[in-house]
DSSP file (Angstrom, degrees, kcal/mol; ACC not computed):
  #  RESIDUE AA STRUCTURE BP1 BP2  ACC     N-H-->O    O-->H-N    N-H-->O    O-->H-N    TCO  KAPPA ALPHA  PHI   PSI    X-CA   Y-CA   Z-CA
    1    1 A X              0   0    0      0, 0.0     2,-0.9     0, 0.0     0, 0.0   0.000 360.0 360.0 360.0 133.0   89.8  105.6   85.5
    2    2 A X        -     0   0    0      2,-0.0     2,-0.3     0, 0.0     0, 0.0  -0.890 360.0-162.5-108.0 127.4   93.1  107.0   85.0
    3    3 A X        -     0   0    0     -2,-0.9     2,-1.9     1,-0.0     3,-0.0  -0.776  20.9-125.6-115.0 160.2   95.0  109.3   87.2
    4    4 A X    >>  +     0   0    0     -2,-0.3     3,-2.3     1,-0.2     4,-1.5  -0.615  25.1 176.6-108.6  95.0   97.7  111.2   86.8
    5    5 A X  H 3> S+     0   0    0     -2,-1.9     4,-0.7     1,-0.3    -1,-0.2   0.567  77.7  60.3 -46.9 -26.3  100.5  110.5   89.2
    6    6 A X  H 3> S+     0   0    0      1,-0.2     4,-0.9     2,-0.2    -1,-0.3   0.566 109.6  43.3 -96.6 -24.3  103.0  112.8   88.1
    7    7 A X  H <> S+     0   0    0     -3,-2.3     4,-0.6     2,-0.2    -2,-0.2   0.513 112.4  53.7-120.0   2.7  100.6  116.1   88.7
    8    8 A X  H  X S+     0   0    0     -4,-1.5     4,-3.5     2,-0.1     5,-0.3   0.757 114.7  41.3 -59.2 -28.7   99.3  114.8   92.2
    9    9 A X  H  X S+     0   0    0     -4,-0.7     4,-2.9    -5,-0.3     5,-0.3   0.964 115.2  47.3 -86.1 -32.8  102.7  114.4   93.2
   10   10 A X  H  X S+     0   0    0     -4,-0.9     4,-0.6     2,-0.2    -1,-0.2   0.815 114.4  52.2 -36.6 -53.1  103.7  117.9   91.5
   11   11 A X  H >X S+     0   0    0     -4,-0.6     4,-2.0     2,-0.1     3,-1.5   0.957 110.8  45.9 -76.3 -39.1  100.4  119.3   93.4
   12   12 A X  H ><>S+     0   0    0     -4,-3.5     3,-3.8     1,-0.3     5,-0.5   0.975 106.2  63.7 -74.2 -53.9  101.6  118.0   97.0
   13   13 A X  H 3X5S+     0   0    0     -4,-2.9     4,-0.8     1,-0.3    -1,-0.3   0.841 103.6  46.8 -22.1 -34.5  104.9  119.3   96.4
   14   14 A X  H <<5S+     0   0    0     -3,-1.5    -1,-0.3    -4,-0.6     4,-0.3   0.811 111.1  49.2 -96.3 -15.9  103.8  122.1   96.3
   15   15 A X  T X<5S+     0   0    0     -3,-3.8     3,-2.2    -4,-2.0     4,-0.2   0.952 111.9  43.3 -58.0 -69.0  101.7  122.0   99.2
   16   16 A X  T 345S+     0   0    0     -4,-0.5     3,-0.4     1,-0.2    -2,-0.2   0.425  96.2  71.1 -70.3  14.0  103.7  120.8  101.4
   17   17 A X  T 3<<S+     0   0    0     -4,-0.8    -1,-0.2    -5,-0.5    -3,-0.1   0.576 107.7  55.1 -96.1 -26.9  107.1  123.2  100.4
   18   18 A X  S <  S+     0   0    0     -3,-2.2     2,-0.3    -4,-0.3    -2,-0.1   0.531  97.9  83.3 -97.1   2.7  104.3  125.8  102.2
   19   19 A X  S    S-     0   0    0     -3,-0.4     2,-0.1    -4,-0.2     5,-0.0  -0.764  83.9-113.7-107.9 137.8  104.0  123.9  105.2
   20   20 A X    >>  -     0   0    0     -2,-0.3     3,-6.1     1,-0.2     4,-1.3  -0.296  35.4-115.0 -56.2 132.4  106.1  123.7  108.4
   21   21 A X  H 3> S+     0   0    0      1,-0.2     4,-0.6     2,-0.1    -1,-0.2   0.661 113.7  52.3 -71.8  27.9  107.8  120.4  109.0
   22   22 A X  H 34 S+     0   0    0      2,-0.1     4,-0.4     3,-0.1    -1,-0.2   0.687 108.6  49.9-107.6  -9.8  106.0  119.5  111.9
   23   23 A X  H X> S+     0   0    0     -3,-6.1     4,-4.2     3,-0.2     3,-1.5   0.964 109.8  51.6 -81.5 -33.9  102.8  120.1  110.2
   24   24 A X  H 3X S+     0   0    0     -4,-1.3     4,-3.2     1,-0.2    -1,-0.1   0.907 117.7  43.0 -44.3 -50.5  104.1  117.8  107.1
   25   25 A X  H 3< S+     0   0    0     -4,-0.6     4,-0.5    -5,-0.3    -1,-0.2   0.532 111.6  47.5 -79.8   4.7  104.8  115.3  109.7
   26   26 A X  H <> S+     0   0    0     -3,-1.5     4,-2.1    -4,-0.4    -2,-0.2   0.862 117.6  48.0 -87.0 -46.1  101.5  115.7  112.0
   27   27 A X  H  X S+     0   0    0     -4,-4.2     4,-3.2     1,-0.2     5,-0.2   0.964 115.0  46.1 -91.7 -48.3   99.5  115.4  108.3
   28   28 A X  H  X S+     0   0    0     -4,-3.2     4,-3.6    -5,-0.3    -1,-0.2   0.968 115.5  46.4 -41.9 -67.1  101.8  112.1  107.2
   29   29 A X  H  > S+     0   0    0     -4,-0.5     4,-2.1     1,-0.3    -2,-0.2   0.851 108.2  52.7 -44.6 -61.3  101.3  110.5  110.5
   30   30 A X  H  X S+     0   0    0     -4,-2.1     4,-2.9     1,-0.2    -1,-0.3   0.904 111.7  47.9 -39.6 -54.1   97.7  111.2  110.5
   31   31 A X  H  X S+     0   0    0     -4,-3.2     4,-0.5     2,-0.2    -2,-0.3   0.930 111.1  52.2 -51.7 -44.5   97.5  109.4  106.9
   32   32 A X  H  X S+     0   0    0     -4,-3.6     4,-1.9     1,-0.2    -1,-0.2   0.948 105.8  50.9 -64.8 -49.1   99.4  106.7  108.2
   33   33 A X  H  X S+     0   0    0     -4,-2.1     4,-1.1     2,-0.2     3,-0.6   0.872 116.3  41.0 -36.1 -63.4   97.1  106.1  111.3
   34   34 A X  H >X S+     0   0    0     -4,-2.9     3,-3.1     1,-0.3     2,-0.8   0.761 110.7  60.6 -81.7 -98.4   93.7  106.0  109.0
   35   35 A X  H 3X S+     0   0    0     -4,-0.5     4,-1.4     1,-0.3    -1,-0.3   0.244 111.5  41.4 -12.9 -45.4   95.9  103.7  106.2
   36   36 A X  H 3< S+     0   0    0     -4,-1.9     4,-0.4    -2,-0.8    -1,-0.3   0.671 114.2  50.4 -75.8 -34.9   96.3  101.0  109.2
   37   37 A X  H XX S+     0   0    0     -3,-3.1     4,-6.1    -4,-1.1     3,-0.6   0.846 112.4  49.5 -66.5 -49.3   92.8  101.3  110.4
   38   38 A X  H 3< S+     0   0    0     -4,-0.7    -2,-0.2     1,-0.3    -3,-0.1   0.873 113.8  41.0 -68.1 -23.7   91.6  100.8  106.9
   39   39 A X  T 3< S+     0   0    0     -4,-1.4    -1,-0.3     2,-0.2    -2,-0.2   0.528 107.2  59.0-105.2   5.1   93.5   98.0  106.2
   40   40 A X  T <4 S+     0   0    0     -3,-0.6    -2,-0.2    -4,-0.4    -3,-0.2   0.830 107.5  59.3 -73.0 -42.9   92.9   96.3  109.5
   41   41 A X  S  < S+     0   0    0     -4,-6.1    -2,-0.2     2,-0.0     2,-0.2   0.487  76.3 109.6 -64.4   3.7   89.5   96.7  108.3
   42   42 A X  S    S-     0   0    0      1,-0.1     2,-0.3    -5,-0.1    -3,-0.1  -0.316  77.2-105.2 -71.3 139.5   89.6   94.9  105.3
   43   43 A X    >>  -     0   0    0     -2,-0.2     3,-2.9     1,-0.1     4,-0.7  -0.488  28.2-123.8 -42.2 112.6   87.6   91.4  105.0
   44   44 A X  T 34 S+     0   0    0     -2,-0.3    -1,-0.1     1,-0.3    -2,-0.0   0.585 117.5  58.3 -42.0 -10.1   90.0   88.6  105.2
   45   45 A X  T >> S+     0   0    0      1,-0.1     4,-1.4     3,-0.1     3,-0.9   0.662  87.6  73.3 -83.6 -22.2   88.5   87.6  102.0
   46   46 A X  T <4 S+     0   0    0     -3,-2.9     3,-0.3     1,-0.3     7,-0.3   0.929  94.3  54.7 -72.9 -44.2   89.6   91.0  100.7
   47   47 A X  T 3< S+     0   0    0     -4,-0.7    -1,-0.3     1,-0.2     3,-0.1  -0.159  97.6  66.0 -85.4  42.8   93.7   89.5  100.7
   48   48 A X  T <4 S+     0   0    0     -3,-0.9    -1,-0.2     1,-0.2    -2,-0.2   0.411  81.2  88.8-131.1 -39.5   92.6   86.7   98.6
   49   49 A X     X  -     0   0    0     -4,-1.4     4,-0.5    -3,-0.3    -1,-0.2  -0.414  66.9-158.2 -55.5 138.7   91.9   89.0   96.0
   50   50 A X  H  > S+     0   0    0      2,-0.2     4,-3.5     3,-0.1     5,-0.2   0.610  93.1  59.5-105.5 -20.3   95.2   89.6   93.8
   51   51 A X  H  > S+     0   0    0      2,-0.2     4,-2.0     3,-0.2     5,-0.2   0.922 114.7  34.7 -58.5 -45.2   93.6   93.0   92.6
   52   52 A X  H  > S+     0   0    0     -6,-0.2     4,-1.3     2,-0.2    -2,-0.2   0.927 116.9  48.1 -76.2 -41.0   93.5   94.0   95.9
   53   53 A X  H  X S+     0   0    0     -4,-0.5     4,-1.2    -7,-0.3    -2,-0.2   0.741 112.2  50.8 -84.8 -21.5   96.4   92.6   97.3
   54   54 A X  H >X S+     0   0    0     -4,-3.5     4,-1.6     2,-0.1     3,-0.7   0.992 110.0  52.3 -68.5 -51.7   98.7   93.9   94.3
   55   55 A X  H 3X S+     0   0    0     -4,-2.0     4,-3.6     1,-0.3    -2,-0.2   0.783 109.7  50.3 -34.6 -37.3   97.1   97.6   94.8
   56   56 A X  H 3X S+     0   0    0     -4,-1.3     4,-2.5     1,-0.2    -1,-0.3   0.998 113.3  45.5 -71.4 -52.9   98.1   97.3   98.6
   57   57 A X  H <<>S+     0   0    0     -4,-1.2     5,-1.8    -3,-0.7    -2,-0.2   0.791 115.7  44.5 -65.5 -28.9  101.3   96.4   97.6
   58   58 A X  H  <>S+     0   0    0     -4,-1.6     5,-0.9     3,-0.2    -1,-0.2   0.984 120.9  40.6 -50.7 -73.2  101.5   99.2   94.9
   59   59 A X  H  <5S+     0   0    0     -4,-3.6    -2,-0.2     3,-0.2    -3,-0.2   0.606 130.6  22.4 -74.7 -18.9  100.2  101.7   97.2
   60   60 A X  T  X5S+     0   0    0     -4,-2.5     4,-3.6    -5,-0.2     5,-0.2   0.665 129.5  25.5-111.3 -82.0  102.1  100.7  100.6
   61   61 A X  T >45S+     0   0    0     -5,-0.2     3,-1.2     1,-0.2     4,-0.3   0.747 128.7  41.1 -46.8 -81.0  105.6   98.5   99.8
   62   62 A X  G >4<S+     0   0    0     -5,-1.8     3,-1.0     1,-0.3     4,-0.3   0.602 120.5  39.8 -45.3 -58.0  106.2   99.8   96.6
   63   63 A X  G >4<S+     0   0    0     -5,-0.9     3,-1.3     1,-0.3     4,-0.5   0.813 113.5  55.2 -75.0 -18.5  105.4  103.3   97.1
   64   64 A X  G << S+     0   0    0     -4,-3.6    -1,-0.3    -3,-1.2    -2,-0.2   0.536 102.6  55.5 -79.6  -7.4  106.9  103.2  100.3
   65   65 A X  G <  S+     0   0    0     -3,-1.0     3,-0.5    -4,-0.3    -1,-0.2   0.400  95.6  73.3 -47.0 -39.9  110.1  102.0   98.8
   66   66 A X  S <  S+     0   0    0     -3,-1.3    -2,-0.2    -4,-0.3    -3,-0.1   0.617 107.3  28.9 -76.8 -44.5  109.8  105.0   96.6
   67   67 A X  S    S+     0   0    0     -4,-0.5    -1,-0.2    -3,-0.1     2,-0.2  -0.195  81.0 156.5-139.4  39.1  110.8  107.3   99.4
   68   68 A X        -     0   0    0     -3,-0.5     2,-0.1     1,-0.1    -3,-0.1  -0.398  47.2-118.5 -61.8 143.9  113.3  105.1  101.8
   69   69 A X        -     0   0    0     -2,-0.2     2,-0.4     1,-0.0    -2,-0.1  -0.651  29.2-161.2 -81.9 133.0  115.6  107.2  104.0
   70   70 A X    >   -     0   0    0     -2,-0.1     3,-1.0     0, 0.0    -1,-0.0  -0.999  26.6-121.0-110.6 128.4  119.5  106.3  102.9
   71   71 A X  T 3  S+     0   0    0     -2,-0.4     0, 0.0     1,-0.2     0, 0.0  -0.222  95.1  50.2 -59.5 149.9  121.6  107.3  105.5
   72   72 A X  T 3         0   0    0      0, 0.0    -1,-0.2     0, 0.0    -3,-0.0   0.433 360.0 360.0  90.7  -5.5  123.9  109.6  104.3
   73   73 A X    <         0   0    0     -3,-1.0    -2,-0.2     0, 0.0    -4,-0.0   0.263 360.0 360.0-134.0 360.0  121.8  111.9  102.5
């Protein structure tokens, strides 16, 4: 299946540009909370898998990489 990264991120923008930033940062926070449940809930067999354990890395380090604060900006 392919998705198209460039117009989800294109749709949120444009969500969240309509949102107060406390809600942006109540809705993040929330995501983050279920992301932490879900991957404490993974099977320990589940990080033996390299499909799964590059996707995690895709979807958490990498993306999270994506959008590190540099001080100064």
């Amino acid at each position: 299946m392919e998705y198209d990264v460039d117009a989800f991120n294109a749709w949120a923008v444009a969500e969240c540009s309509r949102l107060e930033e406390e809600q942006v940062v109540e809705s993040f926070e929330k995501m983050r909370r279920f992301m932490i449940e879900f991957v404490k809930g993974l099977a320990d067999t589940a990080f033996e898998n390299k499909k799964i354990v590059d996707q995690l890395e895709m979807d958490f380090v990498g993306h999270l990489d994506e959008h590190k604060i540099v001080k100064g900006n």
